[in-house]
C-alpha positions as CSV (number, residue, x, y, z in Angstrom):
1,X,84.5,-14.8,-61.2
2,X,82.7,-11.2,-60.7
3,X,80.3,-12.9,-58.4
4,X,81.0,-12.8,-55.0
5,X,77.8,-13.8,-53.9
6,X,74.7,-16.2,-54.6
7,X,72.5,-12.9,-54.1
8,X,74.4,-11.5,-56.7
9,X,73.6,-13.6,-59.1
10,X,70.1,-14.1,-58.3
11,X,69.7,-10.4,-58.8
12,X,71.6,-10.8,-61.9
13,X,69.1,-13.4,-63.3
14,X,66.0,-10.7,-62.5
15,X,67.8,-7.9,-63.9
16,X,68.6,-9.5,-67.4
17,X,66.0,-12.4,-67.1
18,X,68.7,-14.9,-67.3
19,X,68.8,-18.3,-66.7
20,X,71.0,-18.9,-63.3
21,X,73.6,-21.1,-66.0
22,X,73.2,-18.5,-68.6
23,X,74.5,-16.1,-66.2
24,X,77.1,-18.3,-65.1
25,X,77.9,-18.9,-68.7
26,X,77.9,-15.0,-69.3
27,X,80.6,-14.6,-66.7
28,X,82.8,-17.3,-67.5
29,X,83.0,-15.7,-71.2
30,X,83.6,-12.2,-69.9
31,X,86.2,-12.9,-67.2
32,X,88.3,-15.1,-69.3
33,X,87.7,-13.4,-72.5
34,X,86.5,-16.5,-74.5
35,X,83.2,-17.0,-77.0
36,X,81.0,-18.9,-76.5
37,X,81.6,-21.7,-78.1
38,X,84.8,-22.1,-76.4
39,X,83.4,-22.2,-72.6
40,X,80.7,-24.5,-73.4
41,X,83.4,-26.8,-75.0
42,X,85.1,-27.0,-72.1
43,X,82.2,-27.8,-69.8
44,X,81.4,-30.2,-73.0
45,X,85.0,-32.1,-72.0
46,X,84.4,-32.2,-68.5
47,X,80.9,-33.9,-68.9
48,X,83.1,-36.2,-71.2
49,X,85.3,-37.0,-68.7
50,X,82.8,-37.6,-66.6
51,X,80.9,-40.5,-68.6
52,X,84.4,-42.1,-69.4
53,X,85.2,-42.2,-65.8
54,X,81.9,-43.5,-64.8
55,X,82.2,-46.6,-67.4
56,X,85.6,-47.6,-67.1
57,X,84.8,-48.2,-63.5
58,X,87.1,-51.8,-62.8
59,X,85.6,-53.5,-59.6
60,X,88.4,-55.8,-59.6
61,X,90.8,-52.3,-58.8
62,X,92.1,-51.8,-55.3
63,X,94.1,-48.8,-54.0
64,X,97.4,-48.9,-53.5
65,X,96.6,-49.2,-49.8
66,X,94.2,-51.9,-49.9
67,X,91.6,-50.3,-48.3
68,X,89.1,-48.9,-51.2
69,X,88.0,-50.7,-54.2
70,X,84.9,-53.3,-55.0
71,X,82.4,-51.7,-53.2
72,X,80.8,-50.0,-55.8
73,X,80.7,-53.1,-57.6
74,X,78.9,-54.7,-54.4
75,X,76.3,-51.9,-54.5
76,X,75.6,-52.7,-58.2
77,X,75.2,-56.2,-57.6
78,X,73.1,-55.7,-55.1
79,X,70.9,-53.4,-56.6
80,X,70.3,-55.5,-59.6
81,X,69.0,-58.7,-57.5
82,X,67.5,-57.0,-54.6
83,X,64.9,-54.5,-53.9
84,X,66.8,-52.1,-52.6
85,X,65.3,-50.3,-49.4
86,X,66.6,-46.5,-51.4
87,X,65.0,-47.6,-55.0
88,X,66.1,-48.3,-57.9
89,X,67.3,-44.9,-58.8
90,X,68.9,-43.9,-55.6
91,X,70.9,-47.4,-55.6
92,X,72.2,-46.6,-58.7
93,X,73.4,-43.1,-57.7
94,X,75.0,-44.5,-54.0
95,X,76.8,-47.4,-56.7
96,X,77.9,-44.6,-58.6
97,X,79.6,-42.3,-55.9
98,X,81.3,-45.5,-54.6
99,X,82.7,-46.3,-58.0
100,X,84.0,-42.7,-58.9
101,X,85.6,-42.7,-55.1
102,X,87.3,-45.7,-55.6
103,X,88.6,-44.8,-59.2
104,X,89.8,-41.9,-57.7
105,X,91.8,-43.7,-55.0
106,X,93.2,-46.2,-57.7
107,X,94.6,-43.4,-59.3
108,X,91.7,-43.2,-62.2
109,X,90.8,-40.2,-64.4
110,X,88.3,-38.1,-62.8
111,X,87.0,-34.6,-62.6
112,X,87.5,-32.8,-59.4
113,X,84.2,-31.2,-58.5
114,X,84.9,-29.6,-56.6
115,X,87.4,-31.6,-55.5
116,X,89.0,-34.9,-56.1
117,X,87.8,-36.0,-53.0
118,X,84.8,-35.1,-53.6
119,X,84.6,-36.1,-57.4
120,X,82.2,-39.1,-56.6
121,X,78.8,-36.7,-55.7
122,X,78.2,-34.6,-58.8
123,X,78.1,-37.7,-61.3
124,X,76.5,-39.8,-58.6
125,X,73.4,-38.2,-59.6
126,X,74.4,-37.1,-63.2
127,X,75.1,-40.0,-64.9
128,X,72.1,-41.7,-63.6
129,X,69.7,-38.8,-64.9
130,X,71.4,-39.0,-68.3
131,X,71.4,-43.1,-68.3
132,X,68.3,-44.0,-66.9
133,X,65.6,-40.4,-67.2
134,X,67.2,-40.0,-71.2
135,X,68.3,-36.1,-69.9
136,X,70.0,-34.3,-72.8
137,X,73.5,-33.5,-72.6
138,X,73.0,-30.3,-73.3
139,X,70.9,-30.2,-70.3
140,X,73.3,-31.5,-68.3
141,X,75.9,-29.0,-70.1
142,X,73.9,-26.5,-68.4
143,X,73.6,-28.2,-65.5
144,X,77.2,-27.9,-64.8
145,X,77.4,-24.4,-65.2
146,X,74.8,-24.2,-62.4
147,X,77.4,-26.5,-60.5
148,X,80.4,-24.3,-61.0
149,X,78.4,-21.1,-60.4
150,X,77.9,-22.1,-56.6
151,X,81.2,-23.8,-56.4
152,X,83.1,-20.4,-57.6
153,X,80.9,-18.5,-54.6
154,X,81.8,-20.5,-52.0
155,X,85.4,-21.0,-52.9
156,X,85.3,-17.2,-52.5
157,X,83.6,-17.0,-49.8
158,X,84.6,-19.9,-47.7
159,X,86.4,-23.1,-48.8
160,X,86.7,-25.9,-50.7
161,X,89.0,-28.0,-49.6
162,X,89.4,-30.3,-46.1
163,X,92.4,-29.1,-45.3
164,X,91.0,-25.4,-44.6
165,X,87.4,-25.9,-43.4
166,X,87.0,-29.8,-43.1
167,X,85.1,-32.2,-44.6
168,X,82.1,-29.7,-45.1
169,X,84.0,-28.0,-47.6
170,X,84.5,-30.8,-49.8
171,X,81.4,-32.9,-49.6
172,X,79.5,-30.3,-48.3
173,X,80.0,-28.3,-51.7
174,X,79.9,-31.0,-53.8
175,X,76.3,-31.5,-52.4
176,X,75.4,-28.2,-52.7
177,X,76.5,-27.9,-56.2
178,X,74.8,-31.0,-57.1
179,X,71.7,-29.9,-55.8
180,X,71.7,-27.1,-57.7
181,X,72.1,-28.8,-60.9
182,X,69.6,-31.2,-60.1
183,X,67.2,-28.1,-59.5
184,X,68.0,-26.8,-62.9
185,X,67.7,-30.7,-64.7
186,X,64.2,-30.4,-63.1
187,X,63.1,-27.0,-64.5
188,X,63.3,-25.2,-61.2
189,X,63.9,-21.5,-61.0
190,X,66.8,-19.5,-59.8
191,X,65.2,-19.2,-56.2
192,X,65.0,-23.3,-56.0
193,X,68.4,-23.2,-57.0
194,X,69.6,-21.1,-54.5
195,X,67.0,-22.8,-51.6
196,X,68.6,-26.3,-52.2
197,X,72.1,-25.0,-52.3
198,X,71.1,-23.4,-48.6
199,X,69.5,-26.4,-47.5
200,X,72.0,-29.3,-49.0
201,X,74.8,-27.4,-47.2
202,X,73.1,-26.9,-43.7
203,X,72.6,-30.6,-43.9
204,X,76.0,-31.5,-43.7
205,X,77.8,-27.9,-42.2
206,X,80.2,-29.7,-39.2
207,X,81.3,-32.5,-41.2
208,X,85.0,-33.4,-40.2
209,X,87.9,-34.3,-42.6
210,X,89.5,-37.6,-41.1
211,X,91.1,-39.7,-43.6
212,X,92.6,-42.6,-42.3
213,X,96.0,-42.7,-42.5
214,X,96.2,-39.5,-44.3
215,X,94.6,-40.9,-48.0
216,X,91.6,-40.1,-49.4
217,X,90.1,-43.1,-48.9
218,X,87.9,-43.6,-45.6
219,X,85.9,-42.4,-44.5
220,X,86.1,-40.2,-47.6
221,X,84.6,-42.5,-50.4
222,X,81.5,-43.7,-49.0
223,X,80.9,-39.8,-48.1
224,X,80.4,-39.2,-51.6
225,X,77.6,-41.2,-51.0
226,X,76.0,-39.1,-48.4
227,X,76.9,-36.2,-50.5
228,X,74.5,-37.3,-53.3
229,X,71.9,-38.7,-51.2
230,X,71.1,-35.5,-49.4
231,X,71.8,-33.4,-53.2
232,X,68.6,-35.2,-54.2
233,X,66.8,-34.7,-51.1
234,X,68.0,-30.7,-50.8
235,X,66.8,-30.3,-54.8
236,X,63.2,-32.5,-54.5
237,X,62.5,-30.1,-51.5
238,X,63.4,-26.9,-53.2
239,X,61.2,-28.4,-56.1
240,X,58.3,-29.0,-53.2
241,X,58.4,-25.0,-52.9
242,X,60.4,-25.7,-49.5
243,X,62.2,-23.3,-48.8
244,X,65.7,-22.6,-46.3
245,X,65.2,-20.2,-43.3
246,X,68.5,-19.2,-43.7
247,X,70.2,-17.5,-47.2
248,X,72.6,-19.7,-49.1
249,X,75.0,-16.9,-48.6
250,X,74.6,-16.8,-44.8
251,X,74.8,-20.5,-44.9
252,X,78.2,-20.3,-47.2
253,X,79.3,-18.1,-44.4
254,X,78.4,-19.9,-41.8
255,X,80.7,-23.3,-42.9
256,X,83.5,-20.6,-43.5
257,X,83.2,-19.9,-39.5
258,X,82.9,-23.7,-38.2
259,X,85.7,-24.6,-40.5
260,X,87.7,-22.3,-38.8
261,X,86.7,-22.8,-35.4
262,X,87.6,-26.9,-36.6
263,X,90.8,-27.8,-34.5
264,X,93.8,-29.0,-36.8
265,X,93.2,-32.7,-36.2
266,X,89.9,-32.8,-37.9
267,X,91.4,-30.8,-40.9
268,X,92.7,-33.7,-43.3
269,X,95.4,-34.3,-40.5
270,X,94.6,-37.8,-40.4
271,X,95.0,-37.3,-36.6
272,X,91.2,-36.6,-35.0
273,X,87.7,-38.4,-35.8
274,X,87.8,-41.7,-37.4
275,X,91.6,-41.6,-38.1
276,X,92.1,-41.2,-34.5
277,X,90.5,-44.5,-33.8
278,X,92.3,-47.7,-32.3
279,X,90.9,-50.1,-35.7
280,X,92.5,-46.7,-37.8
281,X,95.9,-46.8,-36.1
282,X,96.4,-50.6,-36.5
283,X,95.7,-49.4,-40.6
284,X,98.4,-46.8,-40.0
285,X,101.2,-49.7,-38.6
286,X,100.4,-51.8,-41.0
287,X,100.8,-49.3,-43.7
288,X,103.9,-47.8,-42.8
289,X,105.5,-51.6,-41.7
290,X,104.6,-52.9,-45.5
291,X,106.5,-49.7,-46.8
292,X,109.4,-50.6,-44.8
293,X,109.5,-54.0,-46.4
């Protein structure tokens, strides 16, 4: 990517009076020499894989492990026969991060975005626009491009994965990037897009990476949950005309400085935070005493 900053490509979007995605779009064509056609089929696939993950979803799966699968299809269940304290359409986004979580810890097909342990947060609130609101896929198409845009800054910038700047960096990105697209679904402008990025990823800058027993399981799949959750809050405030004290970029920067302030055990070590617990060392005996059998 030639971007190296969101600033850049806001001043990119004044200068050509381009769409944040179009410019993202403009970039990915230039940089790996493709048309057109051929980058939008490919964000075309990943949308694909994205709706076949989300309704092959098997409540009846477990993880190898035992310890993720048939929440999501609790949340459903729930949602359906309850009134539901979050809404209808906020239920059916928290039922949707649990389900891609799970599929990806029962060794489903999803779409890392930006990570697979963060693959849950992006469709959480994507396939419920497109299902429920009747959003184009085309709009959602663009969408993504919006998605990847921030995602490509702040794996420059900082990180994306929990192994480097903890949890932040995975679910924190995710939300980020899903906020932007949300902003974009909405018809918000480049500035909105960029003020809900800033916003989504303060909310959540800190976040540990502490998987139990080393798997991307808990507390990892119900995070997903938080990660959507505060993507629609970030984007409905940068819709409001709320805007973040603090630049996206500076914010980006920011998370690169906790992460590596983070000691080791709360960087995917499955040592520190919850996986340091008594209740997630019992998991961890029992684990390794059923492999040894």
């Amino acid at each position: 990517m030639s971007y190296h900053s969101i600033q850049e490509i806001l001043q990119n979007c004044k200068d050509k009076s381009l769409l944040f995605w179009e410019t993202i779009l403009e970039d990915d064509i230039n940089s790996r020499n493709i048309s057109r056609e051929s980058s939008m089929n490919k964000m075309q696939s990943l949308w694909d894989a994205m709706l076949l993950a989300g309704s092959t979803y098997d409540k009846k799966a477990h993880s190898a492990s035992g310890l993720v699968g048939g929440d999501g299809g609790l949340m459903e269940e729930y949602y359906m026969t309850n009134d539901s304290l979050c809404g209808n359409f906020i239920s059916k986004a928290i039922a949707q991060a649990l389900q891609m979580g799970e599929s990806n810890a029962c060794m489903k097909r999803i779409v890392a975005a930006p990570t697979a342990g963060a693959c849950g947060v992006l469709p959480a609130v994507l396939l419920p626009l497109f299902r429920e609101k009747g959003i184009l896929s085309s709009k959602i198409i663009e969408a993504l491009y919006v998605a990847a845009g921030i995602g490509q800054i702040i794996a420059q910038r900082a990180y994306i994965a929990g192994a480097l700047g903890g949890c932040q960096a995975e679910i924190g990105s995710a939300s980020a990037m899903a906020a932007g697209a949300l902003v974009h679904i909405k018809g918000g402008d480049s500035d909105q897009i960029a003020n809900s990025v800033a916003m989504a990823l303060k909310n959540l800058l800190g976040l540990v990476c502490d998987p139990v027993a080393g798997l991307v399981e808990v507390p990892c799949v119900k995070r997903n949950v938080i990660g959507a959750v505060n993507a629609l809050a970030a984007a409905d405030m940068a819709l409001a005309g709320i805007r973040s004290k603090i630049p996206a970029d500076q914010v980006i920067d920011a998370m690169k400085e906790v992460g590596d302030s983070m000691d080791a055990s709360l960087r995917e070590t499955g040592k520190g935070g919850v996986a340091g617990t008594p209740k997630a060392q019992e998991i961890v005996s029992k684990l390794l005493n059923k492999s040894d059998h």
